[in-house]
C-alpha positions in Angstrom: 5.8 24.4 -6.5 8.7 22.4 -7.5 8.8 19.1 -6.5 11.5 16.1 -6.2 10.5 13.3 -8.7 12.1 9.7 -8.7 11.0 7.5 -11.6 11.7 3.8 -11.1 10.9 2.5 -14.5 12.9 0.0 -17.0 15.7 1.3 -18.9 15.0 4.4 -19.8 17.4 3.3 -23.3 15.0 1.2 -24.5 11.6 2.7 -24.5 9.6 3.8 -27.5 9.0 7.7 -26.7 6.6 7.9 -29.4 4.3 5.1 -27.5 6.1 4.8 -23.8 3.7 6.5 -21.1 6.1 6.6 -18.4 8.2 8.9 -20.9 4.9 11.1 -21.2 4.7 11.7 -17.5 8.2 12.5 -17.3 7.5 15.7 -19.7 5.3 16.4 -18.6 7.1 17.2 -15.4 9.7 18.1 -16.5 7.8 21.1 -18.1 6.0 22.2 -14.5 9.8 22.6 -13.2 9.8 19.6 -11.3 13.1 18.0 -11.3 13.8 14.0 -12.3 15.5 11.5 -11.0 15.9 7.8 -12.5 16.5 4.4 -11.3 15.5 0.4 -12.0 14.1 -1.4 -9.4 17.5 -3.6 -9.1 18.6 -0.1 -7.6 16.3 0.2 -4.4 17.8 -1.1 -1.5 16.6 -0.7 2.2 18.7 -0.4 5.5 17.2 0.1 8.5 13.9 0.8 7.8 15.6 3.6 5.2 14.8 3.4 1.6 17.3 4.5 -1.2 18.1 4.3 -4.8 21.5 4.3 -6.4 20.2 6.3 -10.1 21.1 9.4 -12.2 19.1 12.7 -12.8 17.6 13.0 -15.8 16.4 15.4 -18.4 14.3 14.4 -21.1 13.5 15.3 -25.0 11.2 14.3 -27.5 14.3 13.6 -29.9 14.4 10.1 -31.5 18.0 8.4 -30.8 18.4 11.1 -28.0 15.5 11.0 -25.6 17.5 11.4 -22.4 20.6 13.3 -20.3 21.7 11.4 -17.1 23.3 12.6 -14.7 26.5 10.9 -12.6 25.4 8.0 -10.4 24.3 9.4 -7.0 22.2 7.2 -4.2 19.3 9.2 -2.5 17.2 8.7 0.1 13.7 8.2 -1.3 12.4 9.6 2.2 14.1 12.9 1.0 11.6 13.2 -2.5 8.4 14.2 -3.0 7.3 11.8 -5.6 7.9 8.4 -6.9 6.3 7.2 -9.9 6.5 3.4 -9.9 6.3 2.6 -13.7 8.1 -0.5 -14.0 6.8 -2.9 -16.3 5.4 -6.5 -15.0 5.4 -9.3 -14.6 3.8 -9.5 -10.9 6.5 -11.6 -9.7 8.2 -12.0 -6.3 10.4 -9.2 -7.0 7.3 -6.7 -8.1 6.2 -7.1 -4.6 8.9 -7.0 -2.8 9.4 -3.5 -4.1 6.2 -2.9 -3.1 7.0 -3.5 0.2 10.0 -1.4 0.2 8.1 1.9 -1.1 5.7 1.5 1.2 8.4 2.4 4.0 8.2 5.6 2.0 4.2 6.1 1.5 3.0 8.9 1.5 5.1 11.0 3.3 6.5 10.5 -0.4 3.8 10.1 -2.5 4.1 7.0 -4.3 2.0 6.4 -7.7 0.1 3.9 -7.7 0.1 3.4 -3.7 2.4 0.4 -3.2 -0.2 -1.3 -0.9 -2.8 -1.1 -3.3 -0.9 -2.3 -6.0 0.4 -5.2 -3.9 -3.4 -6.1 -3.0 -4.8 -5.4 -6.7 -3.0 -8.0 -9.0 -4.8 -7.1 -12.6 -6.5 -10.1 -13.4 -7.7 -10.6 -9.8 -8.5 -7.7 -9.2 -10.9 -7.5 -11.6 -13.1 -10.9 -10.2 -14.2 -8.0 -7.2 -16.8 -6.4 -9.1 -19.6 -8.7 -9.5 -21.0 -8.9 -13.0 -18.7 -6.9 -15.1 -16.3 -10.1 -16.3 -17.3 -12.9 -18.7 -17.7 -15.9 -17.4 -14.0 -16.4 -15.6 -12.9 -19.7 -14.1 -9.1 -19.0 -11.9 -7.9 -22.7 -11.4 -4.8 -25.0 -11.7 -6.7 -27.7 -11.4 -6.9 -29.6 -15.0 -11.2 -31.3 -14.6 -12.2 -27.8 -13.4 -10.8 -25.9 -16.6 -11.9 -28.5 -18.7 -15.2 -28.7 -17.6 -15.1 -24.8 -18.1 -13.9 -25.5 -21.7 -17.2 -28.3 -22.3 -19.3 -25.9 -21.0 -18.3 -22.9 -23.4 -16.6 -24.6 -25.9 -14.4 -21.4 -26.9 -12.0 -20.5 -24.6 -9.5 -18.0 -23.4 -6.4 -19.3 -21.1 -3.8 -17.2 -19.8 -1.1 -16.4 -17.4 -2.7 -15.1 -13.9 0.3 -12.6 -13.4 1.8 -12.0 -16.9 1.1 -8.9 -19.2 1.2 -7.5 -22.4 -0.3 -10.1 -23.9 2.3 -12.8 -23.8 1.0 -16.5 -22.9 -2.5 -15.9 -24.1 -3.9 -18.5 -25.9 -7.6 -19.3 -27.7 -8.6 -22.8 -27.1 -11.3 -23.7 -29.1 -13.8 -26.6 -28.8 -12.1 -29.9 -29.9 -8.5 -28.4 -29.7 -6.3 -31.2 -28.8 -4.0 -28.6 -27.1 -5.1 -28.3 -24.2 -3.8 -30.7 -21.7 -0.5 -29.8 -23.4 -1.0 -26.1 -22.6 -1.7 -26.8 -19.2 1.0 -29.2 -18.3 3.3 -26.0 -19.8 2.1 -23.6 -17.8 2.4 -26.3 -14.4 6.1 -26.7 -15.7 6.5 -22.7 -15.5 5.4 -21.9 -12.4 2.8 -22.8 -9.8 0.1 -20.1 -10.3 -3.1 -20.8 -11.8 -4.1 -19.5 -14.8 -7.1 -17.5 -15.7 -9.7 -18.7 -18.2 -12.4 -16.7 -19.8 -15.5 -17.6 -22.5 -13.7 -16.5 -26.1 -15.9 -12.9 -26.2 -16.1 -12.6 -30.3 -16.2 -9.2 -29.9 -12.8 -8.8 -29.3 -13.0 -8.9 -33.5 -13.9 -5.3 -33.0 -12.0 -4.5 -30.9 -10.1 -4.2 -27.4 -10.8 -1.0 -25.5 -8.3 0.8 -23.2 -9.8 3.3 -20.9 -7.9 5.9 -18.7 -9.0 6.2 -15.6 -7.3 9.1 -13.2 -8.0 9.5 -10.4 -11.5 7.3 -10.4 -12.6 9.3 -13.7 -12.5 8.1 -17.4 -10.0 10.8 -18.9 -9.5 9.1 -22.5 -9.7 5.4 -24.5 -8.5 3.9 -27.5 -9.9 0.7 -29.3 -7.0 -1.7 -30.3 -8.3 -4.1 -33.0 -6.3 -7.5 -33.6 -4.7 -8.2 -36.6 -5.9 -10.8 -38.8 -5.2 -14.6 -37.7 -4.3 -13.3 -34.3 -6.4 -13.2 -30.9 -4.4 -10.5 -28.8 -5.0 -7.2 -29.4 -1.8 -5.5 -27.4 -0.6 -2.6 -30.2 2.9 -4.4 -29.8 1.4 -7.4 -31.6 0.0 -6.3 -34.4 -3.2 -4.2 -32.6 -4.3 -1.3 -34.9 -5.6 1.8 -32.8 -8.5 3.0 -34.0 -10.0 6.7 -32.4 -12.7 6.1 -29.8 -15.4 7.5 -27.3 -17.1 5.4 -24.3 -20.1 3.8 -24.8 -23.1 3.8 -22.3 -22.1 0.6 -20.9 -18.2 1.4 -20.5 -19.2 4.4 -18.8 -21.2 2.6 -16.1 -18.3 0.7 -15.9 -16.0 3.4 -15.0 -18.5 4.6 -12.5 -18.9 1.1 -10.9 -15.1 0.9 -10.2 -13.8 4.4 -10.1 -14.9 5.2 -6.5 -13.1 1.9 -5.3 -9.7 3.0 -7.5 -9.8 6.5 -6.0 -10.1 5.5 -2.5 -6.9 2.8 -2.5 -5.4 6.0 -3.9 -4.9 4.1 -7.6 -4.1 7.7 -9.5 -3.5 6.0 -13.0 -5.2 2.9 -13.9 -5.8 1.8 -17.3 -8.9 -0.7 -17.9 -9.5 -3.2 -20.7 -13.4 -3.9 -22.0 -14.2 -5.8 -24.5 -17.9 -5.6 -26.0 -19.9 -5.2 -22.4 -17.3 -7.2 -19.9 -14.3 -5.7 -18.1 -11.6 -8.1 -18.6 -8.3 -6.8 -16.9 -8.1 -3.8 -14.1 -4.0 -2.7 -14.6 -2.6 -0.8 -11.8 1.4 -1.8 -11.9 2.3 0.6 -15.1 -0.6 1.3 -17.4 0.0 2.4 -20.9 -2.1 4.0 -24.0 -1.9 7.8 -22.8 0.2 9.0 -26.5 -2.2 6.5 -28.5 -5.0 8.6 -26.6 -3.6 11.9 -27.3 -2.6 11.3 -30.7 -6.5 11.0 -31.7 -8.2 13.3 -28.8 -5.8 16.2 -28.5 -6.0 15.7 -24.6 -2.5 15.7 -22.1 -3.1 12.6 -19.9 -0.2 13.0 -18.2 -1.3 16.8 -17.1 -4.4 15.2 -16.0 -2.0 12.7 -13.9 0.2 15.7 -12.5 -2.8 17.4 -11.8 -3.9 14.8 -9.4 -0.5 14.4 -8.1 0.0 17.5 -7.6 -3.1 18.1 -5.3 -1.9 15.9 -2.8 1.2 17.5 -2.1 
């Protein structure tokens, strides 16, 4: 069965294909005979209730310098596909949703992955606060005496952006840091979210995990150790992958959430655990399957296509 594949991602020029997952599941499709079509989000428009991309068919190779072959500009009806992988990176912003919205016109007469809806109704760090007793203490606030007094009470804090990724705005906060009123009045000058603070987990020292989870079931993790001075653990910071397996507790984990990500039809969703707390649910455009594959020998993706594949 060959099937019709739009990919709305970033620009597919820029990616690493040596770490980029999207590029992975592209491959991988590419190698069931499924044919590819590529667009950026600034490229979906709707009229009428009809959905369409302006983008270029694409063929793929794992060739440094010359990963892809587009074809001429075209504008399809995403109606017309069978498949659209939504692998555009965040930030959760106005214009995340919005395309949300717009592929959701499409759902799931065209399967869309992850299911706009549920994406739209599962921010990451949100999401997350659902599932009693798996977090660290978290405190989700703009309101300065309420983070402070979260800071007294734990003395060693994480604060971060409520809808940013990869890493970027996270800062440690430890007690008697005189930055803090400073870091909060940036983050009010930036936007008017709250931000997310969490108790400093000193395990992170040993690590970060990334798990896989498709389809509900834990398919593959890596551990992502931060470098030396440096509190984040995101591989494009410095992280060091090291080869890992669940533990008992990250396995109950998965099983606590994974019946909840299968039924919103999440397909791909890539958690973060540090120690014994879940700390971030991400559903927009998860990442890690290559690290993964590197160490385990598995095929994600196939695992992915797999999935996709039985609901067509």
């Amino acid at each position: 069965m060959s099937l019709k594949v739009a990919i709305q991602m970033d620009p597919i020029h820029t990616i690493n294909i040596n770490a980029d997952s999207t590029f992975a599941l592209g491959l991988e499709a590419q190698a069931r005979g499924h044919s590819l079509f590529y667009y950026e989000p600034k490229e979906l428009s709707m009229r009428d209730g009809r959905v369409y991309a302006r983008g270029r068919s694409m063929t793929l190779r794992r060739e440094v310098g010359n990963h892809s072959t587009l074809g001429s500009l075209e504008k399809i009806d995403l109606h017309e596909v069978d498949v659209v992988l939504m692998r555009q990176d965040p930030p959760f912003d106005m214009s995340y949703i919005t395309a949300t919205h717009m592929l959701e016109m499409v759902h799931p007469r065209t399967l869309v992955v992850n299911d706009p809806a549920e994406v739209r109704n599962a921010p990451e760090k949100l999401f997350a606060t659902r599932f009693d007793g798996l977090l660290p203490p978290t405190l989700i606030s703009r309101d300065p005496e309420e983070i402070r007094a979260f800071r007294r009470e734990f003395g060693d804090i994480i604060v971060k952006p409520l809808f940013g990724n990869g890493g970027m705005g996270v800062f440690r906060i430890r007690e008697g840091d005189e930055n803090l009123n400073s870091l909060l009045e940036m983050f009010g000058q930036m936007n008017r979210e709250p931000v997310i603070v969490q108790k400093y987990l000193a395990d992170v020292r040993k690590g970060d995990k990334r798990i896989i989870l498709v389809d509900g079931k834990p398919v593959g993790a890596i551990n992502r150790v931060p470098a030396e001075g440096e509190a984040r653990s995101n591989m494009h910071v410095g992280g060091r992958p090291e080869q890992s397996k669940l533990t008992k507790r990250e396995q109950e984990i998965c099983e606590i959430i994974g019946p909840d990500l299968k039924k919103r039809g999440l397909i791909f969703v890539g958690i973060d655990v540090i120690g014994d707390y879940l700390t971030e649910i991400n559903v927009t455009s998860p990442t890690g399957i290559q690290e993964i594959d590197r160490f385990d020998q598995t095929n994600i993706a196939a695992l992915v296509w797999d999935a996709i594949e039985g609901r067509r």
